[in-house]
Every structure is written in C-alpha cells, then in structure tokens.
C-alpha positions in Angstrom: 116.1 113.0 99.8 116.4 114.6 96.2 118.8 118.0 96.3 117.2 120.8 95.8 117.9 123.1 92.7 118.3 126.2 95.0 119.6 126.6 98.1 118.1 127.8 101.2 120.3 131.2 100.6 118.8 131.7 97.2 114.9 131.3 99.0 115.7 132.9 101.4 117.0 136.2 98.7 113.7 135.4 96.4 111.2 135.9 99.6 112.8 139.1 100.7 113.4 140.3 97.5 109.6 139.7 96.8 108.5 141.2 100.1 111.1 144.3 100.5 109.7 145.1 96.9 106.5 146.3 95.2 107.3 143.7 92.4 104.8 140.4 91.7 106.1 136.8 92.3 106.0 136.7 88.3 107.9 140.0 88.3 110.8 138.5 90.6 110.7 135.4 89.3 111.6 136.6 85.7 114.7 138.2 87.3 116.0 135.6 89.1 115.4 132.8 86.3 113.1 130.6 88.1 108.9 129.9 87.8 107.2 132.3 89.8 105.3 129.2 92.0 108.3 128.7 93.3 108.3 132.3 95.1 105.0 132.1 95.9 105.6 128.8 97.9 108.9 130.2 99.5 106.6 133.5 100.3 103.9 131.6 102.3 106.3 129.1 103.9 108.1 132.1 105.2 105.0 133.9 106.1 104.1 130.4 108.6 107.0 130.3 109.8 110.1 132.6 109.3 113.4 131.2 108.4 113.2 128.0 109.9 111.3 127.0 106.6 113.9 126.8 105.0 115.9 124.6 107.4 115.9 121.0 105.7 115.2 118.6 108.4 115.8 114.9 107.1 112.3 113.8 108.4 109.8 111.0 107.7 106.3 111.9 108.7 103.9 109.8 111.2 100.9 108.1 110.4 99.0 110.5 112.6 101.1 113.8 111.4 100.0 112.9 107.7 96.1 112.2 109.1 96.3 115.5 111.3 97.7 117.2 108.1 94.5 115.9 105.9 91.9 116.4 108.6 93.4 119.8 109.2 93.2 121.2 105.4 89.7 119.1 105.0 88.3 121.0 108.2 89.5 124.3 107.2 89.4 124.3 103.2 93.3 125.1 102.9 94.6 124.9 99.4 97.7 122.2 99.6 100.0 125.3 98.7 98.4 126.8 102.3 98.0 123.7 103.9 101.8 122.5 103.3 103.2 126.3 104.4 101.0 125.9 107.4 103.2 122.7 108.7 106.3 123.5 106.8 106.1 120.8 104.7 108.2 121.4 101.9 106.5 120.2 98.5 102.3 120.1 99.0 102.6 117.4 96.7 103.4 115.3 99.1 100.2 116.5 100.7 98.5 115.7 97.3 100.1 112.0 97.7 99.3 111.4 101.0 95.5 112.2 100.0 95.7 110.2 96.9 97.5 106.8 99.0 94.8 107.2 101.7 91.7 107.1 99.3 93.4 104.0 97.2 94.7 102.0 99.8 93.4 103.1 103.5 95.2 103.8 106.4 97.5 100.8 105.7 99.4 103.3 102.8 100.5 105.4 105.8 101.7 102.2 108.7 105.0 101.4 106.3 107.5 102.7 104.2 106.9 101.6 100.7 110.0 99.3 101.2 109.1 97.7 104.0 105.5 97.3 103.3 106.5 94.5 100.4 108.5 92.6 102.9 106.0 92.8 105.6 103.3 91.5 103.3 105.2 88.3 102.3 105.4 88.0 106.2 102.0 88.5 106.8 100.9 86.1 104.0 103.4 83.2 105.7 101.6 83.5 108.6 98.4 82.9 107.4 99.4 80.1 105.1 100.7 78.7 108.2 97.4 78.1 110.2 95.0 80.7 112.1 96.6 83.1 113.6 96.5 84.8 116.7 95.8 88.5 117.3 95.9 90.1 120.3 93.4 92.1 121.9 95.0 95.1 121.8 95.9 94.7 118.2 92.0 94.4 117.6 91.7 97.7 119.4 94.3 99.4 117.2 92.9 98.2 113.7 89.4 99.3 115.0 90.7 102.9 116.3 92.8 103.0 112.7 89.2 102.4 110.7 87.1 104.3 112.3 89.7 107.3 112.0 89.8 106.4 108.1 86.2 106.4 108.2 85.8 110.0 109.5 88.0 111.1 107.2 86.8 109.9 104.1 83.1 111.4 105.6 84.6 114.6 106.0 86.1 114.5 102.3 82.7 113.3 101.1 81.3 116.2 102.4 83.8 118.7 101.1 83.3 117.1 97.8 79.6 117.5 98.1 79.6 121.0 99.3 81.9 122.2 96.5 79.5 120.9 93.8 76.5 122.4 95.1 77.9 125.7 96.3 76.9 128.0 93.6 79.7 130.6 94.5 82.9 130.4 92.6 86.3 131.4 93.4 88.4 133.5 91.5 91.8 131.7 90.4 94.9 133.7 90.7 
C-alpha cells in the first residue's frame, strides 16, 4: 500500500477546518498547502461516513464488492468522487480502474490478483496442452452466472452511455 502524503490527523483538521468555516475547499486548501480536491474528497468521505474514513484498513476488494460498486454508481449516476465516498473507498481511481479492467478484459480482470493471474494462466495453458480437460458442473455454473452478470453490466453502461448523449440537458461543472 503506497503511504499517504498526509496523515489521517492532517484530513481529519482539513475537513473540519472546511466545515467549522465559511471558507471554499479552494480557500482552505491554499492555507494548508495542498490541492483543494483533496479536501473536497476528505469532505464527502467524511460526510458518508464520519471518522472511520479515515481509518486505513489494509484491504483487497472482492470480485462482487468491485461489481456491486460499478452496478451501484451505474444505477444511480454517482460521479466516482461520490461513488468512492459512498463505500469509503479511498482513491475513486480505483473505481475508474476497476471500470476500465472490466470493459478490456471481463470479469476475469477481477477473479486474480495481477500477480497471480500470470501464474495461473501458464497453469491453465499446461492443462490444455495436456489433453481435454475436465470441468465440473458446478464450475460451468459459475462461469455462466459470472457472464451473464458481465453482461448486465455492460447493458446497463450501454444504456448510461446512450442516455448521456441524447439527453439534451447539461450539467454545470463545479
């Protein structure tokens, strides 16, 4: 996990210095020497949920936490700012990756780590040089469930893509 230039003291003292003030993000941000998204991202991860966004759990997310995270901000039009405050995630460009990696390579980006995805596909390709292999029932199942959910999900985005480009209102950019 990279360190993180500030600590959780110093976000917590830029979100209450922003909200026990009349001053912008931009306006706080100038006095405490730091980019003003950064306090705007502190602000609405407090706002979700208080100071346990700040607490730095060493976590790896699920396959289904990262599709429930998609299908969530998809659904309900979050920005990845919102979306990421929402299920104190702590960069949304992880969100932003996790959209990109299931568009370019299916659900299969989200079953492995990157490291062990390179072993497990020299595995997988000795098996099949080997002869026919045999797959379960169950595994069937699984693969089946796993496409149909990628499915959905690119329909949704597909949708959400459309909808934006032929909705003639436009929205006003901070």
């Amino acid at each position: 996990m990279a360190k993180s230039k500030f600590t959780d003291e110093q976000k917590l003292q830029a979100v209450m210095m922003y909200l026990n003030s009349t001053k912008s993000y931009r306006e706080v941000a100038k006095e405490l020497g730091m980019d003003y998204r950064k306090i705007n991202q502190w602000v609405k991860r407090y706002e979700y949920n208080g100071v346990e966004a700040f607490v730095r759990p060493c976590t790896s997310y699920t396959q289904q936490f990262k599709l429930d995270v998609l299908n969530f901000m998809i659904e309900n039009g979050t920005s990845l700012l919102e979306t990421a405050a929402i299920f104190n995630i702590a960069s949304p460009t992880s969100i932003f990756n996790w959209r990109n990696q299931l568009e370019e390579q299916g659900l299969v980006a989200f079953q492995l780590e990157t490291k062990e995805r390179s072993s497990m596909n020299k595995k997988i390709n000795e098996k099949n040089k080997d002869s026919v292999t045999e797959v379960s029932v169950e595994e069937l199942q699984a693969e089946l469930q796993q496409l149909r959910m990628e499915v959905k999900y690119l329909k949704k985005l597909n949708a959400l893509v459309q909808h934006k480009t032929s909705s003639p209102i436009k929205t006003k950019h901070k």
